[in-house]
NUZALO-817721 format. One record per residue (C-alpha): y, z, x. Coordinates in steps of 0.05 Angstrom, whole numbers, plus 5000, padded with zeros to 4 digits. Layout:
<rec><c2>Y</c2><c3>Z</c3><c1>X</c1></rec>
...
This chain:
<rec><c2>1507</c2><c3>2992</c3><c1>2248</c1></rec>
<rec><c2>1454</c2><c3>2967</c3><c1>2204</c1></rec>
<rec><c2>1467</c2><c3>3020</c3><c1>2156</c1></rec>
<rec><c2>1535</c2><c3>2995</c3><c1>2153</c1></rec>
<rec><c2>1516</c2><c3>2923</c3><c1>2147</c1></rec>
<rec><c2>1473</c2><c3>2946</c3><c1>2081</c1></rec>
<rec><c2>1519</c2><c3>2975</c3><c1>2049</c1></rec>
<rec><c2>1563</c2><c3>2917</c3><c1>2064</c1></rec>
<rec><c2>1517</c2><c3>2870</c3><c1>2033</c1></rec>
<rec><c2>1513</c2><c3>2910</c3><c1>1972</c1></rec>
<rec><c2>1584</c2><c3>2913</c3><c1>1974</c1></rec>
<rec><c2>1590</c2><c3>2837</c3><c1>1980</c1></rec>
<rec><c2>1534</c2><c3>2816</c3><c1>1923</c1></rec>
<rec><c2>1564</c2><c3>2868</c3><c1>1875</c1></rec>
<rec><c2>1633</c2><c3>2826</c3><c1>1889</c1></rec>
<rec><c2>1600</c2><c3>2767</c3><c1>1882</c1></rec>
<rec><c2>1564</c2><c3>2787</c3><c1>1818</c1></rec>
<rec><c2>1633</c2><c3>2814</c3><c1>1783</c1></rec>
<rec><c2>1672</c2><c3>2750</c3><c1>1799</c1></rec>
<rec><c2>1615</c2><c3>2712</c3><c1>1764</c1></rec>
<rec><c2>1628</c2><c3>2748</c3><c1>1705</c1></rec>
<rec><c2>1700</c2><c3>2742</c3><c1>1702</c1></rec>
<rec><c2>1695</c2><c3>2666</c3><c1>1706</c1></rec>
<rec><c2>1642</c2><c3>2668</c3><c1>1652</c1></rec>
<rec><c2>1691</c2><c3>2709</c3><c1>1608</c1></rec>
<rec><c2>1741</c2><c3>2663</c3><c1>1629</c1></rec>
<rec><c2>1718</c2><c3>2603</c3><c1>1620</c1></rec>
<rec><c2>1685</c2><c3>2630</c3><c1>1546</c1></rec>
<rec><c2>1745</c2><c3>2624</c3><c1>1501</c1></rec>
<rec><c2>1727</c2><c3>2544</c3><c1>1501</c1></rec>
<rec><c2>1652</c2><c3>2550</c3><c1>1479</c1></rec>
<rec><c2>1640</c2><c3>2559</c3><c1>1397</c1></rec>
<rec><c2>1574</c2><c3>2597</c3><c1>1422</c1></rec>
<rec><c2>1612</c2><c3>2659</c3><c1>1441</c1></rec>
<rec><c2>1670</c2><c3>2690</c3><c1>1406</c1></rec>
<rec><c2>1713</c2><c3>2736</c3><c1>1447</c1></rec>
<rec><c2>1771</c2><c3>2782</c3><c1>1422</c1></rec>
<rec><c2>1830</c2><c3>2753</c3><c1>1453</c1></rec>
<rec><c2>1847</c2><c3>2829</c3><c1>1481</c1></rec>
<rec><c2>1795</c2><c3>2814</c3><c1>1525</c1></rec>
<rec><c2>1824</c2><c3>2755</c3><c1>1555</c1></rec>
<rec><c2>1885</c2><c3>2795</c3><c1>1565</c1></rec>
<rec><c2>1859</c2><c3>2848</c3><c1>1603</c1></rec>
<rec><c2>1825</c2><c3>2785</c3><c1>1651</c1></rec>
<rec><c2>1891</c2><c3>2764</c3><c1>1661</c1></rec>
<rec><c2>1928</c2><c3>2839</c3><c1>1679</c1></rec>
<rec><c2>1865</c2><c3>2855</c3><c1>1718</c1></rec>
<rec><c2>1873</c2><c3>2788</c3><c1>1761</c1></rec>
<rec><c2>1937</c2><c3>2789</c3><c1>1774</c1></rec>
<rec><c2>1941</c2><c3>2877</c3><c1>1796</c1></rec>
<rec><c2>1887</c2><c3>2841</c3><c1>1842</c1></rec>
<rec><c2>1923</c2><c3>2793</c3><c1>1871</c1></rec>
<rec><c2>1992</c2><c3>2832</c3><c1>1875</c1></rec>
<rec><c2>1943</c2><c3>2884</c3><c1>1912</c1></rec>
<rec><c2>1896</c2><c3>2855</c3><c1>1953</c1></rec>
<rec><c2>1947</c2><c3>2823</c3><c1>2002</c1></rec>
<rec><c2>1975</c2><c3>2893</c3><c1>2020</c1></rec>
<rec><c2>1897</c2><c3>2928</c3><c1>2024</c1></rec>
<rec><c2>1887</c2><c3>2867</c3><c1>2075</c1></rec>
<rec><c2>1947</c2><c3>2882</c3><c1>2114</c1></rec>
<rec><c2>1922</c2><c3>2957</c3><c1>2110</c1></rec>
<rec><c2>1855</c2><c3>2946</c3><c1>2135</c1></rec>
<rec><c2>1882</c2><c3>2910</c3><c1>2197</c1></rec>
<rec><c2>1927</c2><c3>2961</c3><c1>2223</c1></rec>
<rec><c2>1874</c2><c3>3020</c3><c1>2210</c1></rec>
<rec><c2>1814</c2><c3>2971</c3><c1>2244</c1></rec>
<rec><c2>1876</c2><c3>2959</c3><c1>2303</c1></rec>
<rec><c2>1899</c2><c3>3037</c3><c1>2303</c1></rec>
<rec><c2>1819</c2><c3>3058</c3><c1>2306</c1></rec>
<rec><c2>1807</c2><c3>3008</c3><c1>2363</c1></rec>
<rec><c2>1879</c2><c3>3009</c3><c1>2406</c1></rec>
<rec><c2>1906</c2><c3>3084</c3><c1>2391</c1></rec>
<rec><c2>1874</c2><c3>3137</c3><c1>2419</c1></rec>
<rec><c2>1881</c2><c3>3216</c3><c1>2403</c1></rec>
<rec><c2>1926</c2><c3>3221</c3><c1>2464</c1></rec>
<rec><c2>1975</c2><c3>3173</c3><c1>2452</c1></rec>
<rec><c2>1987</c2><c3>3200</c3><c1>2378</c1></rec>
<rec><c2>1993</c2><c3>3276</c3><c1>2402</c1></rec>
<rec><c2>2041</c2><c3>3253</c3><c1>2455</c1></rec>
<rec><c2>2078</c2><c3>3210</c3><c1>2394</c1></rec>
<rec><c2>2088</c2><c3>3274</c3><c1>2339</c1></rec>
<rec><c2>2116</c2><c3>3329</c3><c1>2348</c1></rec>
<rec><c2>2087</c2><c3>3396</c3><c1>2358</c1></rec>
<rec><c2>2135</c2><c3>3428</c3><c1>2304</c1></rec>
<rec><c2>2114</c2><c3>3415</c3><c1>2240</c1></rec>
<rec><c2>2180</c2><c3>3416</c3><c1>2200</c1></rec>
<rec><c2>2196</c2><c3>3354</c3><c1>2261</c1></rec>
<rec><c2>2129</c2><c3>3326</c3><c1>2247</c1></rec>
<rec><c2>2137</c2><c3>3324</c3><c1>2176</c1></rec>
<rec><c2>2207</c2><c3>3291</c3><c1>2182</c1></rec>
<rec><c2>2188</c2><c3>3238</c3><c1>2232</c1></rec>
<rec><c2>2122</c2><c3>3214</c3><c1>2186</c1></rec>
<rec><c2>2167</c2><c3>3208</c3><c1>2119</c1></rec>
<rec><c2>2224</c2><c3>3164</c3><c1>2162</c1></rec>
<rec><c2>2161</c2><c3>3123</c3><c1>2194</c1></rec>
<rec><c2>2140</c2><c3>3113</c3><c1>2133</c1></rec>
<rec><c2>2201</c2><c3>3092</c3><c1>2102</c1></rec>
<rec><c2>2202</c2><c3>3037</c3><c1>2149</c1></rec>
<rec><c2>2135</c2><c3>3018</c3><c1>2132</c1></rec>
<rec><c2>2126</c2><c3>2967</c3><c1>2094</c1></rec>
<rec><c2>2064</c2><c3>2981</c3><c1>2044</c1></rec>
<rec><c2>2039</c2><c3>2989</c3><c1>1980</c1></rec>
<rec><c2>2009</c2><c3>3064</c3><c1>1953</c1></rec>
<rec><c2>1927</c2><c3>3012</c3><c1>1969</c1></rec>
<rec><c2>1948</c2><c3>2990</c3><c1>2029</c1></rec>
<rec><c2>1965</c2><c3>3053</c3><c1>2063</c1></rec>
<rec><c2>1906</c2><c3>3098</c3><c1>2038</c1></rec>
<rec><c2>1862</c2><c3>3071</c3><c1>2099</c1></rec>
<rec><c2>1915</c2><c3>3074</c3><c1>2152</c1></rec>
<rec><c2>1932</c2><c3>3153</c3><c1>2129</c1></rec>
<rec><c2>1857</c2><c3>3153</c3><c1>2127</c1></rec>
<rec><c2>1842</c2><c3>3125</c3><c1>2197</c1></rec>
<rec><c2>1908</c2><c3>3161</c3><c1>2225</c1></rec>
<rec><c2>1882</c2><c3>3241</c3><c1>2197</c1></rec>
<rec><c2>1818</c2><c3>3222</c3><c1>2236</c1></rec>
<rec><c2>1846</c2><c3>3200</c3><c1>2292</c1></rec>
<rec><c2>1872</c2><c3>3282</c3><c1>2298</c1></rec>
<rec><c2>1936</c2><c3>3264</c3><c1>2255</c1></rec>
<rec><c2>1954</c2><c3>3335</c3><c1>2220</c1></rec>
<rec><c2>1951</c2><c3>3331</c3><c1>2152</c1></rec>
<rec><c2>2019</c2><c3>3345</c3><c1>2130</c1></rec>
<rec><c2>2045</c2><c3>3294</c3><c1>2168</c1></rec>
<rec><c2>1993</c2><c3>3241</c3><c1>2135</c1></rec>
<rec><c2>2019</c2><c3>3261</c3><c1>2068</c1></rec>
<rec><c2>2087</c2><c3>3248</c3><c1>2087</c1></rec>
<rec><c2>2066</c2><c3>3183</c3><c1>2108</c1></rec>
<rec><c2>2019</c2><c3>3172</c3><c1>2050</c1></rec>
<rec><c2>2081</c2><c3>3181</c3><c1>1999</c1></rec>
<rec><c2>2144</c2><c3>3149</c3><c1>2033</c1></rec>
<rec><c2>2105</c2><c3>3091</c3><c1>2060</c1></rec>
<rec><c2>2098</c2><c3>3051</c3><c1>1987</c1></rec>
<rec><c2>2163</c2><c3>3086</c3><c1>1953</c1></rec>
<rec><c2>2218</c2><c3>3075</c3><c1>1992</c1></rec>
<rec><c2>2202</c2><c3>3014</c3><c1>2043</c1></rec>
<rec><c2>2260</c2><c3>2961</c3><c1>2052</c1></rec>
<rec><c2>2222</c2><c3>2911</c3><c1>2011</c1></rec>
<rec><c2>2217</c2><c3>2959</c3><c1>1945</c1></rec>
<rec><c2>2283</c2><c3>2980</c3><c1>1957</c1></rec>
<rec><c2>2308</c2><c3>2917</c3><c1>1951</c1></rec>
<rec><c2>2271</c2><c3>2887</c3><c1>1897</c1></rec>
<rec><c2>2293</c2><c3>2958</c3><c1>1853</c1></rec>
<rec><c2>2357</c2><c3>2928</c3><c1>1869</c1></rec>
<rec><c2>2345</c2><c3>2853</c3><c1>1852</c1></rec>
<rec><c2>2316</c2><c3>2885</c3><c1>1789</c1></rec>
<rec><c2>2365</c2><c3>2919</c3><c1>1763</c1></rec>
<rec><c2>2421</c2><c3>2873</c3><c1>1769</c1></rec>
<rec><c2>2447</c2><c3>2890</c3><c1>1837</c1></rec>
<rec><c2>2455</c2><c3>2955</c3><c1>1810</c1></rec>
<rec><c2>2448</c2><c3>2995</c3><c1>1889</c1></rec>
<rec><c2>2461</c2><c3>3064</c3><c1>1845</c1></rec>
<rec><c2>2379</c2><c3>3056</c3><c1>1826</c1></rec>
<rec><c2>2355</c2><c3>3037</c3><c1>1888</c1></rec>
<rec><c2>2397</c2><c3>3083</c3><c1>1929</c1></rec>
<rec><c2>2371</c2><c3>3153</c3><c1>1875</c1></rec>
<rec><c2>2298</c2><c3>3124</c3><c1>1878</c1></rec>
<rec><c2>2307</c2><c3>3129</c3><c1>1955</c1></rec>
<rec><c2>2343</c2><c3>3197</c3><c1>1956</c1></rec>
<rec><c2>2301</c2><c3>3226</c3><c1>1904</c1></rec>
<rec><c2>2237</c2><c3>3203</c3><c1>1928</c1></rec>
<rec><c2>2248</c2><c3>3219</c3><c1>2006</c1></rec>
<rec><c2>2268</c2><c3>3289</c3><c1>1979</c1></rec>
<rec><c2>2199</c2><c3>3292</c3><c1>1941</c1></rec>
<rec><c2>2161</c2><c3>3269</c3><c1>1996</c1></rec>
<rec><c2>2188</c2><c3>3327</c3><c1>2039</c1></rec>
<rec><c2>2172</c2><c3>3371</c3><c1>1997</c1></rec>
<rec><c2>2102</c2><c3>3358</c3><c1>1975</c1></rec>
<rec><c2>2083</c2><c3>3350</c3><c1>2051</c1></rec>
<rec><c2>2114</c2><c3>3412</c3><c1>2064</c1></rec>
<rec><c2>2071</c2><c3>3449</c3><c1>2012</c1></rec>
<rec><c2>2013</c2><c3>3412</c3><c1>2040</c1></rec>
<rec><c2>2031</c2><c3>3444</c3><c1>2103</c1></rec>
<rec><c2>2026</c2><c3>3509</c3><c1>2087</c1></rec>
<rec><c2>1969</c2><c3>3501</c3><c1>2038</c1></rec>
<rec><c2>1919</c2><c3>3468</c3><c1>2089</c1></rec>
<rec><c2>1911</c2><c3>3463</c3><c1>2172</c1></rec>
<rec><c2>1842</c2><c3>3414</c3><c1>2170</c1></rec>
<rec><c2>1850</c2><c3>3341</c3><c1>2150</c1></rec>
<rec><c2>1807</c2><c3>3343</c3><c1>2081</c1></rec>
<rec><c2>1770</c2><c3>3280</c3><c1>2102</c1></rec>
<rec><c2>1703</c2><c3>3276</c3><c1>2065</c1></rec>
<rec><c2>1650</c2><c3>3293</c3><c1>2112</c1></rec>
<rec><c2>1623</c2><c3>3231</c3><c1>2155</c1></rec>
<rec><c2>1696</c2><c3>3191</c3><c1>2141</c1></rec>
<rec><c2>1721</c2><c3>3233</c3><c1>2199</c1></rec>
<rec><c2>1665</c2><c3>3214</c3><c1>2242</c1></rec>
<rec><c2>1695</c2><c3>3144</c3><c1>2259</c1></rec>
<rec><c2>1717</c2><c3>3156</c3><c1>2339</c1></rec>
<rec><c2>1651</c2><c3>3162</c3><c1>2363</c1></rec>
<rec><c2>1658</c2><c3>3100</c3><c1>2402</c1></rec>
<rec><c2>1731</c2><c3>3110</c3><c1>2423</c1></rec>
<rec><c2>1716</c2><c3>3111</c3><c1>2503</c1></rec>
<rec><c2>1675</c2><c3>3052</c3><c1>2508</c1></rec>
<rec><c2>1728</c2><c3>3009</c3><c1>2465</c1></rec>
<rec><c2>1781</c2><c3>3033</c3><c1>2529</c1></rec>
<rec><c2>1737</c2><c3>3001</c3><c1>2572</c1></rec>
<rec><c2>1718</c2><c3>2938</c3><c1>2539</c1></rec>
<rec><c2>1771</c2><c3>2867</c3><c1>2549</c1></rec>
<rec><c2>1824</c2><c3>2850</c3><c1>2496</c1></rec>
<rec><c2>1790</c2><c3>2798</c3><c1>2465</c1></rec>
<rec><c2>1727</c2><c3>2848</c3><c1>2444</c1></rec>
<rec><c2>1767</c2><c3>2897</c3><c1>2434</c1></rec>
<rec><c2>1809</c2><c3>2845</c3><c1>2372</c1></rec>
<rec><c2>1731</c2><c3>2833</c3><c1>2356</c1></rec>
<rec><c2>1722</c2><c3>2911</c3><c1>2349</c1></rec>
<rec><c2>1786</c2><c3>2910</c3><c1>2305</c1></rec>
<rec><c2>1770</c2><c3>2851</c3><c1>2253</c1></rec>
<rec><c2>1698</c2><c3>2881</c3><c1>2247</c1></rec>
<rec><c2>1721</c2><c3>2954</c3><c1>2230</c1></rec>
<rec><c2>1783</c2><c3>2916</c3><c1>2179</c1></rec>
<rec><c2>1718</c2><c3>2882</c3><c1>2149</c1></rec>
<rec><c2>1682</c2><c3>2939</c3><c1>2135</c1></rec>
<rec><c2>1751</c2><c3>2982</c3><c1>2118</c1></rec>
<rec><c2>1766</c2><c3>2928</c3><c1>2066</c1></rec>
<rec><c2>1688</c2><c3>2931</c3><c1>2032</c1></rec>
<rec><c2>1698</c2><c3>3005</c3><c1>2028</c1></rec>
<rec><c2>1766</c2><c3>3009</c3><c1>2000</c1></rec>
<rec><c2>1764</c2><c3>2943</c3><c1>1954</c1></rec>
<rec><c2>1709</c2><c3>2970</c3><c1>1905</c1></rec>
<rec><c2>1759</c2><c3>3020</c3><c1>1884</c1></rec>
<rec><c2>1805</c2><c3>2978</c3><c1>1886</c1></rec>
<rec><c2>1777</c2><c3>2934</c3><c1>1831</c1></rec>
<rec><c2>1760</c2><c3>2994</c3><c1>1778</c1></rec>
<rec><c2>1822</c2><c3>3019</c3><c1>1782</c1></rec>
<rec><c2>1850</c2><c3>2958</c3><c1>1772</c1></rec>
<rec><c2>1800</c2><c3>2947</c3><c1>1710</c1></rec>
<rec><c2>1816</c2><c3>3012</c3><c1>1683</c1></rec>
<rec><c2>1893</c2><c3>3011</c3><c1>1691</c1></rec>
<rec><c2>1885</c2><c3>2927</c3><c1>1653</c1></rec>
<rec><c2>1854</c2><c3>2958</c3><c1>1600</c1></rec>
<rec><c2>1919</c2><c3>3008</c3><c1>1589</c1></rec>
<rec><c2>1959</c2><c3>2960</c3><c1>1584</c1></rec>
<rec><c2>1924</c2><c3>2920</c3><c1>1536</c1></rec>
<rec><c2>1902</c2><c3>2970</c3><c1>1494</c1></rec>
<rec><c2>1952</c2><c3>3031</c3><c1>1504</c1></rec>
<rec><c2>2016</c2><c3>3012</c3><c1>1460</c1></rec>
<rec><c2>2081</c2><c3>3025</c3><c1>1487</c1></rec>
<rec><c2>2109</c2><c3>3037</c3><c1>1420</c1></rec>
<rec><c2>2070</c2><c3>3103</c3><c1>1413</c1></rec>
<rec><c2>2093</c2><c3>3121</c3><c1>1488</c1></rec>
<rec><c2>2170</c2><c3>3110</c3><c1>1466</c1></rec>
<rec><c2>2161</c2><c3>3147</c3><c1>1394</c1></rec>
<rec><c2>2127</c2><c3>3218</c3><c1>1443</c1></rec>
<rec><c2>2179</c2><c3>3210</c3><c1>1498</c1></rec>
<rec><c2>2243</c2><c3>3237</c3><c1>1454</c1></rec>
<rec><c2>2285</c2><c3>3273</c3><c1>1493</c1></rec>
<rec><c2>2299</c2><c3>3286</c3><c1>1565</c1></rec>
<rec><c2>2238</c2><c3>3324</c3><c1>1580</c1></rec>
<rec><c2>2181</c2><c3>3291</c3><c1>1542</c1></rec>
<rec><c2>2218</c2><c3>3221</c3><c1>1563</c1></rec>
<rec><c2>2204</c2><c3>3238</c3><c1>1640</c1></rec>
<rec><c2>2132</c2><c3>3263</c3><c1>1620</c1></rec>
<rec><c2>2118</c2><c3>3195</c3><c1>1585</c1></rec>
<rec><c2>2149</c2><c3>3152</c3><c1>1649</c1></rec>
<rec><c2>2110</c2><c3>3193</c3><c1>1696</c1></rec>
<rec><c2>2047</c2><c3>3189</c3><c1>1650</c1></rec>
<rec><c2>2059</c2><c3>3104</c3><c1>1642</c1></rec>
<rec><c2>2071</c2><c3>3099</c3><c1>1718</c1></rec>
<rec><c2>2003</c2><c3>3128</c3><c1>1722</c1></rec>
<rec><c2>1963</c2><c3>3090</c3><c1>1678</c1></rec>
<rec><c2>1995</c2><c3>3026</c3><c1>1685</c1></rec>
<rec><c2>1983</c2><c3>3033</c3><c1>1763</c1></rec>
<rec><c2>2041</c2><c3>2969</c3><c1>1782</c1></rec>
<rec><c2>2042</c2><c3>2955</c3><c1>1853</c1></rec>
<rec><c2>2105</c2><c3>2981</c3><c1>1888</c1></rec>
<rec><c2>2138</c2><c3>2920</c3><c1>1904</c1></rec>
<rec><c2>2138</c2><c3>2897</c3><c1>1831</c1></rec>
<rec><c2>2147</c2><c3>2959</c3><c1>1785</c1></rec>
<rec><c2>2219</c2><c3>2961</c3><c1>1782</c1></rec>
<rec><c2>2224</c2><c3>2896</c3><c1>1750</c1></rec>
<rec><c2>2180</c2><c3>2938</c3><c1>1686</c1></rec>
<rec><c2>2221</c2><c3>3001</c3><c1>1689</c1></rec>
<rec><c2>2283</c2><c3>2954</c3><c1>1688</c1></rec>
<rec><c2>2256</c2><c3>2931</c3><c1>1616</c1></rec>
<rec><c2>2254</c2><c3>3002</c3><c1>1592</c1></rec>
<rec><c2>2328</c2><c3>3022</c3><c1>1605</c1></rec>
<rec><c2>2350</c2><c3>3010</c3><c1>1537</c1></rec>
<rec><c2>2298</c2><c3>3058</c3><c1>1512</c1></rec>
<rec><c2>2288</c2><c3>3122</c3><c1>1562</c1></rec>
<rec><c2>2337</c2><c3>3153</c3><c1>1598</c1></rec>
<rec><c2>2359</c2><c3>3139</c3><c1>1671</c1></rec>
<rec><c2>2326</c2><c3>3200</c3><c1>1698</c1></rec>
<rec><c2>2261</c2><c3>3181</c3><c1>1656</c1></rec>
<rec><c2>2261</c2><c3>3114</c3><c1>1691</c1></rec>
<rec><c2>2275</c2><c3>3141</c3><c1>1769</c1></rec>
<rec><c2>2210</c2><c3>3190</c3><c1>1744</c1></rec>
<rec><c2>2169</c2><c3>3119</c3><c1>1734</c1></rec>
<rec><c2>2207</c2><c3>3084</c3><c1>1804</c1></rec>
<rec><c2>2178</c2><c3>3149</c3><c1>1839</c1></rec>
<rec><c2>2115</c2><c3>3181</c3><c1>1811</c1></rec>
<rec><c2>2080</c2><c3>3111</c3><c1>1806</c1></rec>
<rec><c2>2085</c2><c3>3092</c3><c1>1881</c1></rec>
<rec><c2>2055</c2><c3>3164</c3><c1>1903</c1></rec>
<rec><c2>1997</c2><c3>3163</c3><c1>1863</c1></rec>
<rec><c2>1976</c2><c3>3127</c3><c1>1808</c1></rec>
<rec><c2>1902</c2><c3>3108</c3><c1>1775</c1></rec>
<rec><c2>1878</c2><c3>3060</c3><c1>1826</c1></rec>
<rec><c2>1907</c2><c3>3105</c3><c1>1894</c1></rec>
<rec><c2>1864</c2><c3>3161</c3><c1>1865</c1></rec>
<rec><c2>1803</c2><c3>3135</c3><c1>1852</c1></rec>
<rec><c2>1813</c2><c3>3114</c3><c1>1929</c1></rec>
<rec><c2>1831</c2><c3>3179</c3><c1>1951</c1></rec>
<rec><c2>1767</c2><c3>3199</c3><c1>1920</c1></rec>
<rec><c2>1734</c2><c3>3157</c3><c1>1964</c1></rec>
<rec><c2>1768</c2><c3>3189</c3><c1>2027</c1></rec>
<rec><c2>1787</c2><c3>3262</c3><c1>2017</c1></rec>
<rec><c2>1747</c2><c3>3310</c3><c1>1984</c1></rec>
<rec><c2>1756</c2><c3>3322</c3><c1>1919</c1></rec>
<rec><c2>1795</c2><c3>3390</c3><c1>1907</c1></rec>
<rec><c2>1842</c2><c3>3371</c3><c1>1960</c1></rec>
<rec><c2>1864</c2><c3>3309</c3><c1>1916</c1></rec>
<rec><c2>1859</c2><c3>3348</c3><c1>1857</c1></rec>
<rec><c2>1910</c2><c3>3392</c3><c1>1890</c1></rec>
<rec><c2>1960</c2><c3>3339</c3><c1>1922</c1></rec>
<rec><c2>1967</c2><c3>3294</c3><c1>1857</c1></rec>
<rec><c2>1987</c2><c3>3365</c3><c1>1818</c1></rec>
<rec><c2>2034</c2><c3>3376</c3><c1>1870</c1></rec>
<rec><c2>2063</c2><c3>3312</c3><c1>1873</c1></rec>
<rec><c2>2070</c2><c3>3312</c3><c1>1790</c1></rec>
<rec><c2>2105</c2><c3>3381</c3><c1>1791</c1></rec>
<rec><c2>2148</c2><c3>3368</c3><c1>1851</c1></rec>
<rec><c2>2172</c2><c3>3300</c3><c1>1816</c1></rec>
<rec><c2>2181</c2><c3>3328</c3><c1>1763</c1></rec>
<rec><c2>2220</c2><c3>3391</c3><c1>1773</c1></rec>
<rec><c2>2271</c2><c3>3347</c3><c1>1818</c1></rec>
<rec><c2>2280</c2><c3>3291</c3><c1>1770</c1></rec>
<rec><c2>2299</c2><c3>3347</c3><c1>1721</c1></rec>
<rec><c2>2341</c2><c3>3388</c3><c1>1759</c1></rec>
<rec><c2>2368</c2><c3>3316</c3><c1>1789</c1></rec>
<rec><c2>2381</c2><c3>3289</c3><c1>1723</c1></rec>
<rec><c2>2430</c2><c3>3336</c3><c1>1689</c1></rec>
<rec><c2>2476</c2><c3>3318</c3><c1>1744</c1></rec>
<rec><c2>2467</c2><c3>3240</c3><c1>1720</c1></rec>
């Protein structure tokens, strides 16, 4: 515990110390004393506001993983999936189609779910369907697009189709949950929380969503830095002079959804602005590669699974996405 409220601390003054700076750079632009380039200012402004599109969905995330490790125990999720994995599989992508959350949000509830004896393939599932086809992105693909359902009903076909896949092959590939080594080690406790009142136990849960958030917001905010600093400096115009063609069009998307790491709530009101340009399989590539991984989800991945596994799972996902948007687009 005192371990953990160190690290916390560190945590906190690094915070601290980083939003000083950003309201020194901020604030800059009106002193003489200091000349900044005014790229700068515009990666403050893409960085705050991937921040503040993200951080309400991480906080959401935190509490249900602080109220599944505290509430849920093993026995109640093996009784809940099935012992078939091909069921198992199935039931975590419709779960998490219903779920709604963005690809930050649900990193520590997969996380807190695989180490709660969750098998892996059915995290995965989970992991990808939860931020790409929810009813709120659905929707707002189809508010962005001018009503147009055709979008947001091939971004949810496609992408549910994906996201069986990929958690199939992670099925077959690996049995363990790939948890880094002490992430895992997180139902120590789990007994004595069953016997505690209802009240400690909500104590329990807000002080685990505490340190959940600390853990999870650091990468968070330099993947947000990194993918701010894309946009700014990355030009679009180069993207849309490679991307010629059907096949180098949906490697540009896929590469853009990446980079520019848009939460996935928002990101079909920027694919939307590239449908004059690329074609419509090249923009369902962006709608579904971006919400299963992007910069930001990795470097949090990192932070949770051990590094070959992720290495693994984002190839898989890129290959999967894009062999079906290929095969999916010539029928377009």
């Amino acid at each position: 515990m005192r371990k953990n409220l160190a690290s916390m601390s560190i945590d906190l003054f690094l915070l601290c110390l980083f939003a000083v700076v950003v309201y020194v750079v901020t604030l800059s632009g009106s002193s003489s004393l200091l000349v900044i380039p005014e790229s700068v200012f515009q990666v403050n402004t893409i960085f705050l506001s991937i921040l503040i599109e993200a951080f309400p969905f991480v906080l959401i995330g935190v509490l249900i993983a602080g109220f599944i490790q505290i509430f849920i125990t093993e026995e109640q999720l093996r009784r809940f999936i099935p012992k078939n994995k091909y069921a198992a599989i199935f039931m975590s992508c419709i779960v998490g189609s219903l779920f709604p959350a963005c690809e930050c949000g649900i990193v520590p509830i997969v996380r807190r779910l695989l180490a709660k004896g969750v098998p892996i393939y059915a995290g995965v599932g989970f992991l990808l369907t939860g931020p790409l086809i929810n009813p709120i992105v659905i929707f707002s693909t189809y508010m962005a697009f001018g009503n147009d359902m055709q979008i947001a009903l091939l971004r949810m076909g496609i992408g549910f189709l994906a996201a069986l896949i990929i958690s199939l092959l992670i099925g077959f590939l690996y049995q363990s949950n790939q948890l880094k080594a002490g992430v895992e080690k997180v139902n120590s406790c789990q007994h004595h929380h069953e016997r505690e009142g209802f009240g400690r136990k909500i104590g329990k849960t807000l002080l685990h969503s505490v340190d959940e958030f600390f853990d999870m917001g650091k990468y968070l905010i330099i993947g947000a830095l990194l993918a701010s600093c894309v946009q700014v400096y990355v030009s679009t115009d180069i993207l849309v002079g490679i991307g010629e063609g059907p096949f180098l069009s949906v490697v540009v998307m896929m590469g853009l959804a990446y980079l520019l790491s848009l939460c996935s709530e928002a990101d079909a009101f920027i694919a939307s602005s590239f449908s004059g340009v690329f074609p419509k399989g090249a923009i369902l590539s962006f709608l579904i590669y971006g919400p299963m991984v992007d910069l930001k989800n990795t470097l949090m991945m990192l932070s949770v699974f051990k590094m070959k596994f992720v290495v693994i799972l984002v190839s898989i996902i890129t290959l999967t996405v894009f062999v079906t948007i290929t095969v999916v687009q010539s029928f377009l």
